[in-house]
C-alpha positions in Angstrom: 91.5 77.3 99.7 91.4 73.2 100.4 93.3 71.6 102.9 96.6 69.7 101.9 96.8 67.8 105.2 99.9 66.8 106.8 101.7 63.9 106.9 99.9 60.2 106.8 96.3 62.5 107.0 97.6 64.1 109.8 96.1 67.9 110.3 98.1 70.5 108.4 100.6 73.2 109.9 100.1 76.5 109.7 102.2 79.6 111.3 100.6 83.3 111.9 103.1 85.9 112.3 101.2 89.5 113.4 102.2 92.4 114.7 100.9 96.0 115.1 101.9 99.3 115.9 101.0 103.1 116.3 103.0 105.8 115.8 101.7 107.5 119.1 100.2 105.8 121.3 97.3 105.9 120.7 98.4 107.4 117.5 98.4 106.7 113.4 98.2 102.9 113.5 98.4 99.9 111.5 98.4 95.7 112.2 100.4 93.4 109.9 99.9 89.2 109.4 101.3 86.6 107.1 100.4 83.0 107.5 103.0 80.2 106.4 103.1 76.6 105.6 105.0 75.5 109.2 106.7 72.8 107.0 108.3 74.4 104.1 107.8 78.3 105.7 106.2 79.2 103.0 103.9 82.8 102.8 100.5 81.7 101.9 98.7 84.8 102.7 99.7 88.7 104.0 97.4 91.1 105.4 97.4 94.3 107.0 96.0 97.6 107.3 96.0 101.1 108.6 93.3 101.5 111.6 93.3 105.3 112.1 94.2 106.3 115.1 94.4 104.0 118.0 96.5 102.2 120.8 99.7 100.0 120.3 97.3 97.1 121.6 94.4 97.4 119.7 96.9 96.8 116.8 98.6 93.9 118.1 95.1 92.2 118.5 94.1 93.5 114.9 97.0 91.6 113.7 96.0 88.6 115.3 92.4 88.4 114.1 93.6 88.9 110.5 96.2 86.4 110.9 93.6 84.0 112.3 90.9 84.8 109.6 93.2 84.4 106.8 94.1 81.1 108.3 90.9 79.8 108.8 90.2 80.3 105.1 93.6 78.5 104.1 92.7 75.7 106.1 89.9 75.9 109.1 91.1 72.1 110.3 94.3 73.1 110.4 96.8 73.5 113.9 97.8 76.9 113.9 100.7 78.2 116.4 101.0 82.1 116.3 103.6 83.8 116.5 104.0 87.3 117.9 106.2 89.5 119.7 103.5 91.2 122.2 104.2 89.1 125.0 100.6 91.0 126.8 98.6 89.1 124.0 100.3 86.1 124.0 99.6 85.8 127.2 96.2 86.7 127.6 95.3 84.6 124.5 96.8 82.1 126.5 94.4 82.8 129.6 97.6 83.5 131.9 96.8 87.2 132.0 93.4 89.1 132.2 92.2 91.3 129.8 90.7 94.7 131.1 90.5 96.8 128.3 87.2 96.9 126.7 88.4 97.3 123.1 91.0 94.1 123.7 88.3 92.1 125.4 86.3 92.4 122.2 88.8 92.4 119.8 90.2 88.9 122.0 86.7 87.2 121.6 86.7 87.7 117.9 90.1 86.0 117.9 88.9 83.2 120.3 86.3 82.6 118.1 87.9 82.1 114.5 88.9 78.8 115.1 88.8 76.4 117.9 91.1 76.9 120.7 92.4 73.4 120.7 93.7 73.6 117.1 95.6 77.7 118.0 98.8 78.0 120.6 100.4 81.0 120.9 103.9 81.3 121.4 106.2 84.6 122.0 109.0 85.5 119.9 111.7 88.2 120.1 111.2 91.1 117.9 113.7 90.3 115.6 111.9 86.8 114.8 108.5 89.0 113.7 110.0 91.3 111.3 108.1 90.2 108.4 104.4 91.0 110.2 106.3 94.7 111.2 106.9 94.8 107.4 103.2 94.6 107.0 102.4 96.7 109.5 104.1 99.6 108.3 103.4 99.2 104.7 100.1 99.7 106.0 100.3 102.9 108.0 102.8 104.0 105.2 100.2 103.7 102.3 97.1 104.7 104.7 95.5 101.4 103.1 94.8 97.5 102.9 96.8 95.1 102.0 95.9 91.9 100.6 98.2 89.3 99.3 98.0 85.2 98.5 101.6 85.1 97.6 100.8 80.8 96.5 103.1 78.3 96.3 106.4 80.2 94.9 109.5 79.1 96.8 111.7 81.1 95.7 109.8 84.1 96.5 111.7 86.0 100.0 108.6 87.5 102.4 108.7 91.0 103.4 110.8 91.8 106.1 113.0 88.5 105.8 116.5 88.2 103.4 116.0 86.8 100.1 116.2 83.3 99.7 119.6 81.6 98.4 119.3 81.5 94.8 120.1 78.2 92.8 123.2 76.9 92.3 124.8 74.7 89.6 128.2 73.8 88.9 129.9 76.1 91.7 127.5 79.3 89.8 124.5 81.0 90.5 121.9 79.3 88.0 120.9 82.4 85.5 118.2 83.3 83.3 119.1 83.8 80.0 119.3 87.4 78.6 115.7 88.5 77.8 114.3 90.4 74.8 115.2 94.0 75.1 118.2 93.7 77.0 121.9 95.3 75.8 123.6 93.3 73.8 126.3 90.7 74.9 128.4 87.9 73.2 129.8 87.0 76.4 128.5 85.5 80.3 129.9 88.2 81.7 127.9 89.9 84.8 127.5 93.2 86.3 126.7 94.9 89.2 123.4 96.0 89.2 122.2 99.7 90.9 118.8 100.3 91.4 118.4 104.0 91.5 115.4 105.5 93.8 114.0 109.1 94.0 112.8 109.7 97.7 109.3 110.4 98.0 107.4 113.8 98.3 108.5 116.4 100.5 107.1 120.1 101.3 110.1 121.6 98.8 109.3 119.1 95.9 105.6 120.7 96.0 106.5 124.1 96.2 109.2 123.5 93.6 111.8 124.6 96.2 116.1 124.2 95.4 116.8 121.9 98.3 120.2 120.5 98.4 122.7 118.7 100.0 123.8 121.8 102.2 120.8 120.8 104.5 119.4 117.4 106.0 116.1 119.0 104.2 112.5 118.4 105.1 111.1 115.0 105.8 108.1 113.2 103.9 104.7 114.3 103.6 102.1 112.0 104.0 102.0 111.6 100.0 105.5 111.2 100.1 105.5 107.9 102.1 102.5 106.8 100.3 104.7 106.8 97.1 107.5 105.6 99.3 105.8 102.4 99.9 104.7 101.6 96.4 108.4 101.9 95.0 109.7 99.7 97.8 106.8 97.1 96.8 108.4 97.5 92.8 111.9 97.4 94.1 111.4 94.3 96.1 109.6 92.6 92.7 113.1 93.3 91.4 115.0 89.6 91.0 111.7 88.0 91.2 108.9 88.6 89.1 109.8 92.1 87.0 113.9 91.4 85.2 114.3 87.7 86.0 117.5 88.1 85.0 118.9 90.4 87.7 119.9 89.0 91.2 117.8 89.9 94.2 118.8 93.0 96.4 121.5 92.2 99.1 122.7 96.0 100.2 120.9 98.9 100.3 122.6 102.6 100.3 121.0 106.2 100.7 122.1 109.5 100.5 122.5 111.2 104.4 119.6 113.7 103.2 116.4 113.6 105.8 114.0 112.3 102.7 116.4 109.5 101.3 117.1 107.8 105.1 112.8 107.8 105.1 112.3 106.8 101.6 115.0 104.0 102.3 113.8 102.9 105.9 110.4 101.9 103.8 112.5 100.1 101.5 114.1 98.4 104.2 111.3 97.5 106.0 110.2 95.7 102.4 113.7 93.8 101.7 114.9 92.7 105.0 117.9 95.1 104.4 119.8 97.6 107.1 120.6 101.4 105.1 123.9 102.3 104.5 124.5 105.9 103.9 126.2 106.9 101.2 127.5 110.7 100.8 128.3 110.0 97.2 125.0 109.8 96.2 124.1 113.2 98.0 122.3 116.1 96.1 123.6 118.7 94.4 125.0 121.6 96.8 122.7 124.6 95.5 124.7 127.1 97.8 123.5 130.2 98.1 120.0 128.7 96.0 119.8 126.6 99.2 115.5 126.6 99.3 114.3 129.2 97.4 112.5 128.5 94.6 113.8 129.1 90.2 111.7 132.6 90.1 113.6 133.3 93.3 116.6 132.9 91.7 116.1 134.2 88.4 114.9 137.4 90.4 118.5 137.1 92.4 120.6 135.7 89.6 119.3 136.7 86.5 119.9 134.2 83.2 122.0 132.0 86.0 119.7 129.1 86.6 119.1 127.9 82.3 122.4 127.6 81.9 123.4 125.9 85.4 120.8 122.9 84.2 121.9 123.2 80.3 125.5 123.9 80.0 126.9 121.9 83.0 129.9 124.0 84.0 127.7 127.0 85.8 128.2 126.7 89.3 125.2 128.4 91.7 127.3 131.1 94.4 128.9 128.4 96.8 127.0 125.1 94.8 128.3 122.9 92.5 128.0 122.5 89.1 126.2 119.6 87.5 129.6 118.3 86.3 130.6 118.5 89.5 127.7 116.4 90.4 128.9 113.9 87.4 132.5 113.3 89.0 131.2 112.4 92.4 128.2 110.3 91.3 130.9 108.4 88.7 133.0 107.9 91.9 130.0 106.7 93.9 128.9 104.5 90.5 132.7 102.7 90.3 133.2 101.8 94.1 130.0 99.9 93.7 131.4 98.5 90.8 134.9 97.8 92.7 132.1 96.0 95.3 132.0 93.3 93.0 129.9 92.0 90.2 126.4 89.6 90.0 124.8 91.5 92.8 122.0 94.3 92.9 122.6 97.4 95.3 119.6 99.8 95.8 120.4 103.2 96.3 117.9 106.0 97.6 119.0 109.4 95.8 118.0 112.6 94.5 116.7 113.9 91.2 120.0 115.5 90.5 122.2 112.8 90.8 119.8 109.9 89.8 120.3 112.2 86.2 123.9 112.4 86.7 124.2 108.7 87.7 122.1 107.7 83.9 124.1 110.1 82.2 126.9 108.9 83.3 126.0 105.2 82.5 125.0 106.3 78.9 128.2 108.3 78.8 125.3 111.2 77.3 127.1 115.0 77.9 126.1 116.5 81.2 124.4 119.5 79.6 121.7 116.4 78.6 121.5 115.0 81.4 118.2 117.7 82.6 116.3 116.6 80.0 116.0 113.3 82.4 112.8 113.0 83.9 113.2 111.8 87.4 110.0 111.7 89.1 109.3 111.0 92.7 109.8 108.1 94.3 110.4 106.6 90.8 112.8 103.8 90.0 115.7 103.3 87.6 118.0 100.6 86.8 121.8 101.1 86.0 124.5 98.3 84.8 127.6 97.9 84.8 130.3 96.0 83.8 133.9 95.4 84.4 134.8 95.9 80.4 133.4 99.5 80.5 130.0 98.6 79.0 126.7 99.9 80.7 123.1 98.6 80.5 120.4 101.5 81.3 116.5 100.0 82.2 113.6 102.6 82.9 111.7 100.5 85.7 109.2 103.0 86.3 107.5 105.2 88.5 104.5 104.1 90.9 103.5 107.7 91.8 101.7 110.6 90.2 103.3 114.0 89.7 106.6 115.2 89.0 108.5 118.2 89.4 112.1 119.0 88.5 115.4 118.7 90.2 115.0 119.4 94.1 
């Protein structure tokens, strides 16, 4: 990239936000960095990615070096102030603090030398102020990979890690897009709220094709599982800016209280700037006594039970519930949202089950359909609705491989 300069030739501003962490220590680790424009705070670059296993530290200075590369090819006259909330490298970057550990010392001189030390200072900042390089960080050791991003000159575009930008104003209302191609059909500027359903990721039962409801927290992620997490919180947070233009940017974020959804959502969090709610509405089914066993378990047990429990809506397992009984709770969950208030998105983390039930319900479709719904892991759906009684239903995809059925 060329140099823009500052003001009257003056050197140009640049910010690097890093951070790093293991989960361990040393353990699975992973080092985030974006680098903005210090005058409009713009993100002109992210990197990160996951180390293998190491210390907290090594991390931390990981960060840094990638921060300080990508800002050296930004702009290598520029002044660069980082930003971090290690306050041991800031201050042995600093030379108030020596530096005895061999990998740090090494790691330190490759910092030291990216650009001149006159034109880098190092400043500390609480946590709080470096969430968008923990983002990173994490997206990193989530997805076990690289990341690489040159984000440009898009001001309107929120960072990872840091609340969405306001959105445009004119005439006391939020400037919209017009309705694009594909879209329901509307005679009227009338607005919804949006829900943007999410499966949770992988889990030990969704591979062994295991009945595991809301009766138990449940397993956590597998490996795979956050993998795929990642990559729908990356979709989710295009949501409102470059996928449906016409939908406002995510301001809450909901999950069901099962062990998988709080996970799946915490990556989502991590991505939107957003705390989780937890929402019991949007719990899984209650298989009862089905509770982990797996459907030639339960054919074995219950013979001719299980067809009919997925196709004709009103079978309920020995204790469970029913998949209309499903339907009334997730309509409940689907019209307090509504009651929330229009022209605003809310993501909610869910469960194969009830992400059918929640579609159905939006395309008023008879719940003894609603199985034929294929709601794959860690895939994302899109649900509207308005205040007349009319619904708008978008298949936003799924960025993961595999799928099994209801879990």
């Amino acid at each position: 990239m060329t140099s823009t300069g500052g003001a009257a030739g003056s050197p140009r501003r640049l910010v690097v936000e890093a951070d790093g962490g293991s989960r361990g220590n040393p353990g699975p680790a992973g080092y985030g960095a974006l680098v903005r424009d210090a005058a409009t705070g713009q993100v002109l670059a992210e990197r990160a990615d996951h180390l293998g296993v190491t210390t907290n530290n090594v991390a931390e200075y990981s960060g840094l070096v990638a921060g300080l590369e990508a800002a050296a090819q930004i702009d290598p006259a520029a002044l660069v102030e980082v930003r971090m909330d290690s306050r041991l490298v800031v201050e042995q970057m600093s030379g108030r603090w020596q530096i005895k550990h061999e990998d740090m010392r090494r790691l330190a001189r490759r910092a030291a030398e990216v650009l001149p030390r006159a034109q880098v200072t190092y400043t500390w900042v609480p946590r709080a102020e470096n969430s968008a390089a923990d983002a990173l960080a994490n997206e990193a050791m989530d997805t076990r990979g690289p990341v690489s991003r040159d984000p440009g000159p898009t001001p309107d575009a929120p960072s990872p890690g840091l609340p969405p930008a306001p959105a445009p104003v004119g005439e006391g209302a939020r400037a919209r897009l017009p309705r694009p191609s594909g879209a329901a059909v509307r005679f009227d500027d009338e607005q919804p709220v949006t829900v943007v359903l999410v499966r949770h990721g992988e889990t030990t039962m969704t591979v062994s094709r295991g009945y595991s409801g809301s009766s138990e927290p449940g397993p956590s992620l597998n490996d795979h599982g956050r993998a795929q997490a990642a990559a729908a919180a990356e979709l989710v947070r295009r949501v409102g800016r470059d996928l449906w233009g016409d939908i406002p940017y995510p301001t809450e974020l909901l999950a069901s209280p099962m062990v998988r959804t709080q996970e799946t959502a915490a990556v989502v969090a991590r991505r939107l700037g957003l705390p989780v709610g937890t929402e019991p509405a949007f719990r899984e089914a209650d298989f009862g006594a089905w509770q982990g066993l797996t459907a030639e378990q339960i054919e074995e047990r219950w013979p001719g039970m299980l067809v009919p429990w997925h196709t004709e809506a009103d079978v309920r397992p020995p204790g469970g519930e029913s998949i209309e009984d499903v339907g009334r709770r997730i309509r409940g969950g689907l019209d307090a949202l509504l009651a929330g208030g229009v022209d605003r998105t809310v993501v909610v983390v869910s469960h194969a089950v009830a992400i059918r039930a929640a579609l159905g319900v939006a395309m008023r479709a008879q719940p003894s359909a609603w199985s034929q719904l294929r709601v794959a892991p860690a895939s994302v759906s899109i649900v509207r609705l308005f205040e007349d009684g009319r619904t708008e239903v978008a298949v936003a995809g799924a960025p993961s491989e595999g799928w099994a059925p209801a879990r």
